[in-house]
N, C-alpha and C positions, 0 to 999 in steps of 0.2 A: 799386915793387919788381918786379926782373926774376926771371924764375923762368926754371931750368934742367929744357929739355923731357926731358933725356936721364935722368933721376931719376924721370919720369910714370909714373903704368904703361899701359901699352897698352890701347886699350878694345878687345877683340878678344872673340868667342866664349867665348875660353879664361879673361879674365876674369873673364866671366859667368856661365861654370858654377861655375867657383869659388867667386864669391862664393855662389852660388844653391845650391851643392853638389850638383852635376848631375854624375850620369856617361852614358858613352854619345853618341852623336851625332844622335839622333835629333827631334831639334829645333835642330838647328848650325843648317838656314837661316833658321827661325823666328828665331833670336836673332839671327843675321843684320840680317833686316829691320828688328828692333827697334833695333839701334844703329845703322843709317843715319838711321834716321825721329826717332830720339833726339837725336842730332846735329844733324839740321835742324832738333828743333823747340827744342830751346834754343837754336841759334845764330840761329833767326829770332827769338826772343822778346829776343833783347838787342840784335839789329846788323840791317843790310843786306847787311852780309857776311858769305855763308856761309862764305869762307875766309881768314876775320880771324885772322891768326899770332899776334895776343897775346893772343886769345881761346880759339883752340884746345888752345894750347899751357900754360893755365890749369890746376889743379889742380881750382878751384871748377868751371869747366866740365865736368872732364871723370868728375868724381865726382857733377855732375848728371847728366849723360849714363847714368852706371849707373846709379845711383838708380831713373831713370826704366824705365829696361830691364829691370831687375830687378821692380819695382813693373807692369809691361806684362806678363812672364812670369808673375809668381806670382797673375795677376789676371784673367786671361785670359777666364774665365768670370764676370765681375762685371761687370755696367752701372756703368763709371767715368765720372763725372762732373767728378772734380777730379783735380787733380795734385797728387802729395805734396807737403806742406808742407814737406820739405826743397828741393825741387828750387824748389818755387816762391821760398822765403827763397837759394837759392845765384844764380839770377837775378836777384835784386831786388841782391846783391851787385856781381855781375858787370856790371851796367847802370851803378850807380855807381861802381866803377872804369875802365868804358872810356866813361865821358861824357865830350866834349870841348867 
């Protein structure tokens, strides 16, 4: 199943306050670094490539990617030891769709 990237939503800042219901910009770089480091760590848990296009451009991807951003913000002050079982169950999907 091909999935249209133009439909995705953007994993941008603006995302993530939304979803987080954040106003203000006084953590914009903080969430910043969160969705770069988000991006690299689920696109390294499933490929070699960190700029795999039908990975990227995935739905599952890119709502782990929040997931984890959002769960990295609201968590800040907490010795994390795991990673949300959503994020970890959209990985184990996204592994088996791009096996080859």
């Amino acid at each position: 199943m091909t999935e249209d990237s133009t439909n995705l939503p953007e994993i941008s800042v603006d995302t993530i306050k939304d979803a987080l219901r954040i106003d203000g910009n006084d953590d914009d770089t903080l969430i910043e670094g969160y969705i770069d480091t988000a991006k690299e760590y689920v696109a390294n848990a499933i490929t070699d490539e960190l700029n795999n296009e039908q990975l990227t451009n995935s739905r599952k991807y890119r709502l782990a990617v929040i997931i984890l951003v959002q769960f990295w913000y609201s968590n800040r002050a907490t010795d994390m030891k795991q990673t949300p079982y959503q994020v970890r169950s959209l990985i184990q999907q996204l592994r088996g769709e791009l096996w080859k």
